[in-house]
N, C-alpha and C positions, 0 to 999 in steps of 0.2 A: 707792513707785511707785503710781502707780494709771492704770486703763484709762479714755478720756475718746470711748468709744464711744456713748456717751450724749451727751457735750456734742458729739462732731463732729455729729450728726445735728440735734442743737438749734440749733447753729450753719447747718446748711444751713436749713431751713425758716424762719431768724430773717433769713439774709441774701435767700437767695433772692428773697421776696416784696418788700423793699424796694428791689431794685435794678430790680425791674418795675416799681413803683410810680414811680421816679422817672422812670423813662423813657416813664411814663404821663402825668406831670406836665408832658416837657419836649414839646411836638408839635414843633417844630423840629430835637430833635436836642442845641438848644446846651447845652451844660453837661455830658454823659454822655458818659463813654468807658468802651468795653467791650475786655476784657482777656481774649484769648485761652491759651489754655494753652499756655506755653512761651515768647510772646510779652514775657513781664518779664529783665528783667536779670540777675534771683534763679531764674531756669527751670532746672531742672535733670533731665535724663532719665537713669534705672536700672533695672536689670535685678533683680530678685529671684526669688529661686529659689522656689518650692513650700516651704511648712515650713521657711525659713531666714527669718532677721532681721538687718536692719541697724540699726547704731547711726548718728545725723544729731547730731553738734554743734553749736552754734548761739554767733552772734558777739553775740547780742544775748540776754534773757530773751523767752519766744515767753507771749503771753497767750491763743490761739486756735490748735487744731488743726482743718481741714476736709478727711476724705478723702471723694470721690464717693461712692464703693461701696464701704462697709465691710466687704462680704462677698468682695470679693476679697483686702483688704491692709488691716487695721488697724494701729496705731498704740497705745503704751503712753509715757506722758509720766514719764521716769526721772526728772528735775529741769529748774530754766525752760530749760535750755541743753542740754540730751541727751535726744532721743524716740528710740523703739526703735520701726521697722518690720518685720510681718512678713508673711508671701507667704502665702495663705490657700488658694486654688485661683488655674488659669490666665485672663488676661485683662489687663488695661488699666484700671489709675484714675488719680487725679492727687489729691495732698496739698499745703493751701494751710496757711502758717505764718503767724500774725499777729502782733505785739508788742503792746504797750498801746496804743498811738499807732492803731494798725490799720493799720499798715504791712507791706506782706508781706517775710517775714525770707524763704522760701523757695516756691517754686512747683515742685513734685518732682513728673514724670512717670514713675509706676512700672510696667510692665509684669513680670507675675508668667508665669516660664518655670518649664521645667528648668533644673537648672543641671547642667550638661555639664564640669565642668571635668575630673571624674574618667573621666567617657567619655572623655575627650578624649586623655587620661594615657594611658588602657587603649589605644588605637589607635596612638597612637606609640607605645609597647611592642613591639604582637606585630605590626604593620604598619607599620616604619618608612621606605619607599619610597615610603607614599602619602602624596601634600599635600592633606590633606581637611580639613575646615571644616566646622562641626557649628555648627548654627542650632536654637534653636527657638519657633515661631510658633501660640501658641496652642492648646500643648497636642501640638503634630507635628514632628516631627524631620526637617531638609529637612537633604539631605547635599549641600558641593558642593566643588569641586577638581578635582583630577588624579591617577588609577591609571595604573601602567602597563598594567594587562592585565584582562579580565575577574576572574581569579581573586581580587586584590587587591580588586577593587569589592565580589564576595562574601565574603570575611573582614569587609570592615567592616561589610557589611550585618548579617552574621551577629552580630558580636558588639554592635553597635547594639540589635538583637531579644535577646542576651542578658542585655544590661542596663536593660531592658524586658522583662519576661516579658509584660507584659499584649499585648504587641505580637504575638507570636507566639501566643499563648492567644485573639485573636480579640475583643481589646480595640479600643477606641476612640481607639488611640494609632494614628498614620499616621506612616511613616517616605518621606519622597518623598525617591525617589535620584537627584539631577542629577550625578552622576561625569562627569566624561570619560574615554574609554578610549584613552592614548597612540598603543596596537595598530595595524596593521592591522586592520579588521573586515570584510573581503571574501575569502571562501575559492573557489577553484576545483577541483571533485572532479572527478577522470580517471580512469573508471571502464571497466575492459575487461572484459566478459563472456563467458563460453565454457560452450560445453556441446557436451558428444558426447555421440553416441546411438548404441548398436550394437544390434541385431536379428538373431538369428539363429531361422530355421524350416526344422523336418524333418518330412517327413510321409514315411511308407511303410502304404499300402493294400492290401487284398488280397480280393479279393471272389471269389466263386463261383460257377457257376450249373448246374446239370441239369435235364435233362428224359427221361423214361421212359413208352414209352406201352404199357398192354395191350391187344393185338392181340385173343387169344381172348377178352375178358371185353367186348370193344368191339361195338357196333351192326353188323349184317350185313346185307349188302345182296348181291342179286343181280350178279355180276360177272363179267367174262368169265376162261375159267380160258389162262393162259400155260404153254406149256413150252418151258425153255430161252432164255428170252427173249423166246419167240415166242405168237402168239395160239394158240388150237388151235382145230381145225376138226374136224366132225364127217359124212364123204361116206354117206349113205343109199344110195349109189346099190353102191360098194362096204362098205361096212359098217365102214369103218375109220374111226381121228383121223389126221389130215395138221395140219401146219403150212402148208401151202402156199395154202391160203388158198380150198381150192375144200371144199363142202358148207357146213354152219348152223356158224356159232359154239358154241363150247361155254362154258355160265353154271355157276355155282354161287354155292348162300352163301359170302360170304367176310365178313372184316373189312373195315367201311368204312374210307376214306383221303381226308382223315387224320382220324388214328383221335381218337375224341372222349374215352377212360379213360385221361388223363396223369396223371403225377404231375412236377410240378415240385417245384424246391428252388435257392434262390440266398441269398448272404449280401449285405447293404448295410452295408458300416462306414465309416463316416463321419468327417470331420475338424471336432469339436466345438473344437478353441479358436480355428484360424482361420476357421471358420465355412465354408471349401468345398477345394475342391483346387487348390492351383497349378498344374498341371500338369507342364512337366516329365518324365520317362520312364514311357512307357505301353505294356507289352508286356500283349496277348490272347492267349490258345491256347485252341481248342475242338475239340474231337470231336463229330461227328457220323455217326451208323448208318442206314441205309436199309434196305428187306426189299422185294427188287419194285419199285423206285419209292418205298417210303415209306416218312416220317420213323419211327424206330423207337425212337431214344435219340440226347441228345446230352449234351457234357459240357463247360464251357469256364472259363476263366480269366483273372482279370485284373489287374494289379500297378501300381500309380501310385507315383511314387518320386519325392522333392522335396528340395531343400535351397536357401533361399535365406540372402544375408548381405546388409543393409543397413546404411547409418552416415550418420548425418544429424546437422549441425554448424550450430552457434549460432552466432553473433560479434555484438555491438552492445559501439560502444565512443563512450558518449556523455560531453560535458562540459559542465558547468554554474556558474555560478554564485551564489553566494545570502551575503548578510549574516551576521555572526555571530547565530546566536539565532535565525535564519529558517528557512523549511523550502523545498524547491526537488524539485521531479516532475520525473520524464520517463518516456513511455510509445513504443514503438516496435511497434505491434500495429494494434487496429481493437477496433469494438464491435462485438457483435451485440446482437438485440432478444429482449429476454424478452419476452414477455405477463404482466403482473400485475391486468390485469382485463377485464370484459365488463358491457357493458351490456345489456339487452332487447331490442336490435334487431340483437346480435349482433356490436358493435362491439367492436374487442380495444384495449386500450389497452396501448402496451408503454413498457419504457425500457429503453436501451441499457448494454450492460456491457464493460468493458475488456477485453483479453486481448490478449496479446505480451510484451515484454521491458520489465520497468518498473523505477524505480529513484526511490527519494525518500531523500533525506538533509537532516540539520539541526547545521550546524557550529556549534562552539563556540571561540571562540579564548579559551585562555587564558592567555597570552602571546605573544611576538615571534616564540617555536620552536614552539609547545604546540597542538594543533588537540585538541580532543575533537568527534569524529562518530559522530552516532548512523547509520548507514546498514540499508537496509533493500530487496531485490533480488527479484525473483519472472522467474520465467518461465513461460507458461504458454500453450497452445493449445487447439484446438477437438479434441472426441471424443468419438467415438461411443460409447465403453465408459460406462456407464452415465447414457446422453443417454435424458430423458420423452419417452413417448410417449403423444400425449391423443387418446382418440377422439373422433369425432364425437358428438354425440347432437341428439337434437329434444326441445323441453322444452313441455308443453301448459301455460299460464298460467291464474288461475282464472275468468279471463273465455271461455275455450273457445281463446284463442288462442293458436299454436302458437309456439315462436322454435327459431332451430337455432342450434347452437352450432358450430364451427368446429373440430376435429382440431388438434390444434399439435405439433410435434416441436422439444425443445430440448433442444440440443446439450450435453454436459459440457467442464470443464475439466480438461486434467489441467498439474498448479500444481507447480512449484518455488521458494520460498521461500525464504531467508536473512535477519536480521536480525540487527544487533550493535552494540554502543556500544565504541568504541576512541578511543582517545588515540596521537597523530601529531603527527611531525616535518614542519613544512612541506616539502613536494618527498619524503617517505618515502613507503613502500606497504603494504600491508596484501594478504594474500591469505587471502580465507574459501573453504577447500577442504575436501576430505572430504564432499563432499555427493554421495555415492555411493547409485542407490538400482537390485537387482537383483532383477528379476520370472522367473520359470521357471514357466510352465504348460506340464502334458503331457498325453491323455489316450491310454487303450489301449480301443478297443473289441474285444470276445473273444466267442467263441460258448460260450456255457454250456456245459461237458462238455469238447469237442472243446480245447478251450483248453489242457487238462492231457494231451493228449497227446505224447507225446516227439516231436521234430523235428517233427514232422506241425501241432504244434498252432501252431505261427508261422503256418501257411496259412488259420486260421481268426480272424485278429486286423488292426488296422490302428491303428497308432501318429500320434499328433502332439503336437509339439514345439515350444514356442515360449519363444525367453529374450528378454530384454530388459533392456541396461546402460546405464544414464543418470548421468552424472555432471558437474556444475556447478560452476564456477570465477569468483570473481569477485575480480579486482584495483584496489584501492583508493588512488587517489593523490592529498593535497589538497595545496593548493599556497595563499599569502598571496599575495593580487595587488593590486594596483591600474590605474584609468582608464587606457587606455593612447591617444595621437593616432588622427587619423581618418589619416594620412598614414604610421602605420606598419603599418598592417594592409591585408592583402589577404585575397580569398576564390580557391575553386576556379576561379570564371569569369575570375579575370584572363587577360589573354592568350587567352582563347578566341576566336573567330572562323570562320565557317562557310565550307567551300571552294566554289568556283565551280563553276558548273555544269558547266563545262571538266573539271575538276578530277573532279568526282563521277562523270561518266559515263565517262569513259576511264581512270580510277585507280581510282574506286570509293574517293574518301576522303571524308569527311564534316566534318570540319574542318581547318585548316589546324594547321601544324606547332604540338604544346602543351607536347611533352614528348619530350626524345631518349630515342629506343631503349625507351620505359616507364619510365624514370629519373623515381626521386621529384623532389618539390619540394624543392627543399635550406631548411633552415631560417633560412637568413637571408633567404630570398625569400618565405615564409610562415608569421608569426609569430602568434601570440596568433590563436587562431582565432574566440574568443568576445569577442575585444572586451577584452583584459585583457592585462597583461602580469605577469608572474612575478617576485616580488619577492626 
């Protein structure tokens, strides 16, 4: 044997220039014909692998081997009538054969692939329900056919990349997947949400309050002196005191009134978790002492007593549709505005933020029965419990000029969450429950000392109480559908129509007849409500 990589190259440069030359020779054309690849009788087109060789017999002894590009596919001359080609790297040349005569024995167009046959083996093996087709073009693996189901499409992908590492290692190999997927690839999720909410709050208060004045230790003033109720009178004339109101009044120091040396004392205990009192039962008792006319001591009491029960109830039960492989929102709430910035002249720039009953999902079919869905469910509202509070301020800039900045209050959320990837029977359900979540804040305010008195010491404290039980449910149902008629679908407005004004003023009805008695829509009069029917 010997390699004739040398004489092919000698041979292009030795033909080459002569067949320009004569075509330089003819300015008309006449006498030259040019011979396209593939275009001879003797053309022949092959596939060779990477690193594999074929053997070419020949009907004639061949006195000229020419391949284009040696660097893709040479060529070894075994004897005149057997050359050995082999696949060198991926690409496209063409090997022309000549005899002595210079007659072309062959005109071989070789494209240098993979050679797949052993892939090909390996996928009817461990996939033998898929009809797939393995191409490859220049170094890339184009896949094409027919799967039944997603899942099939990813075993061959998978083991394509495994018989390829470079592929999966972030090589320069490209695997383009043109499968088709038999499936439905249209999922409808029928999602029911619920949440209850219980609140229970107890308050019991108890406050105090006295007052004690001293008489003797109080400011003295001249004052008229009473006996028995009465003023007293003093007659010069007999020498005696009468009440009867004839001679000079009779004064002395006394304590003023009202007297100015009190000593007060009251208790304030307060309802720290729900921030004031509900109100609710409110019994006062007070004493009060007089001496003469005037306040002397008093003593009084007061007791607020509360218990309230709330329960507050969720429901959003939306449906949607989305592509296998796609991802599909929905939100049932509102935004508010953050502020996330300001400018110098005191301009707030804000962007708005979701909150309400949202729900995003991204089905997967993978098969006729098989859904895998990743679902993902939040609830959430506006509150106050740990909502910013930004004060005002005025900001002096280094030019002497002043800007003021604006106060913001932003509100908190408080968020309920679920997220889960599950695998579903079309028309099956899924229920993500146990999402229990239970708050108890209490507090006791007590008077230092007086607290740890026996019975006594309840009268110096005031309790509050607040629970709070939340728990989230959400029902998960996908469904394989397809395009359903414009002529079998109806919505809520069918049949609606507004009553006459006859109608509205002496009846007080607002539409004409839509529904007996409040009787659902029966389901063969309203189907497929998104546009879809259930397959």
């Amino acid at each position: 044997m010997r390699t004739i990589k040398a004489l092919t190259c000698a041979a292009v440069f030795s033909l080459v220039p002569a067949s320009l030359a004569l075509a330089q020779t003819v300015p008309n054309g006449m006498g030259t014909s040019i011979t396209k690849p593939g275009d001879q009788t003797v053309s022949r087109r092959v596939t060779l692998g990477v690193d594999k060789s074929m053997i070419v017999d020949l009907e004639a002894p061949a006195a000229d081997v020419v391949i284009s590009n040696p660097e893709i596919a040479d060529a070894v001359v075994q004897t005149a009538q057997r050359i050995i080609f082999r696949g060198i790297r991926f690409g496209q040349t063409n090997a022309l054969i000549f005899d002595r005569a210079g007659q072309t024995l062959l005109d071989l167009n070789i494209s240098v692939e993979t050679d797949l046959a052993a892939l090909e083996e390996t996928i009817l093996r461990h996939v033998p329900d898929a009809r797939v087709k393995i191409e490859s073009f220049n170094g890339s693996i184009i896949l094409t056919g027919m799967v039944d189901n997603l899942s099939q499409s990813d075993q061959v992908s998978r083991l394509v990349k495994a018989y390829f590492p470079e592929a999966s290692g972030g090589g320069t190999l490209q695997i383009v997947n043109m499968l088709n997927v038999s499936a439905a690839d249209q999922v409808l999720l029928e999602v029911r949400i619920v949440e209850m909410q219980r609140s229970v709050i107890k308050q019991l208060g108890i406050n105090l309050s006295g007052t004690t004045s001293f008489g003797e230790l109080a400011n003295q003033t001249l004052q008229q002196v009473f006996q028995g109720g009465m003023p007293l009178f003093f007659d010069p004339d007999t020498g005696t005191y009468n009440t009867t109101g004839q001679g000079t009044a009779v004064e002395m120091l006394q304590p003023d009134s009202p007297f100015s040396n009190t000593v007060r004392s009251s208790t304030s205990n307060g309802f720290n978790v729900q921030g004031q009192s509900l109100g609710g039962l409110s019994l006062q008792s007070g004493y009060t002492n007089y001496d003469n006319g005037r306040l002397q001591s008093s003593l009084g009491g007061a007791i607020d007593a509360m218990e309230r029960i709330g329960i507050v109830r969720t429901l959003a039960e939306p449906n949607m549709v989305a592509m296998s492989g796609e991802s599909a929102k929905f939100l049932a709430g509102g935004e508010f505005p953050v502020p996330v910035g300001q400018n110098d002249n005191g301009q707030i720039t804000i962007e708005f933020k979701p909150y309400g009953v949202g729900l995003a999902f991204t089905p997967v079919v993978l098969s006729e029965g098989r859904i895998s869905l990743k679902v993902s469910t939040e609830v959430s509202e506006l509150t106050s419990q740990g909502a910013f509070q930004g004060a005002s301020q005025t900001v002096t800039n280094a030019d002497g000029s002043t800007t003021f900045f604006q106060g913001v209050t932003l509100p908190a959320l408080s968020v309920r969450r679920a997220e889960s990837v599950v695998e579903l029977p079309s028309g099956g359900s899924m229920m993500m429950a146990g999402l229990i979540s239970v708050k108890d804040r209490q507090t006791i305010d007590q008077l230092p000392g007086l607290k740890k008195l026996p019975i006594l010491g309840s009268l110096f404290q005031s309790r509050d109480f607040l629970s709070e039980e939340t728990e989230l449910v959400v029902i998960v149902t996908p469904y394989l559908v397809g395009p359903a008629g414009k002529g079998q679908m109806k919505t809520p407005a069918d049949g609606y129509a507004s009553a006459s004004d006859a109608k509205t003023i002496f009846f007080g009805k607002l539409n004409e007849t839509y529904g007996r008695d409040g009787a659902p829509i029966k389901a063969d009069e309203y189907r497929a409500p998104v546009g879809f029917m259930e397959e």
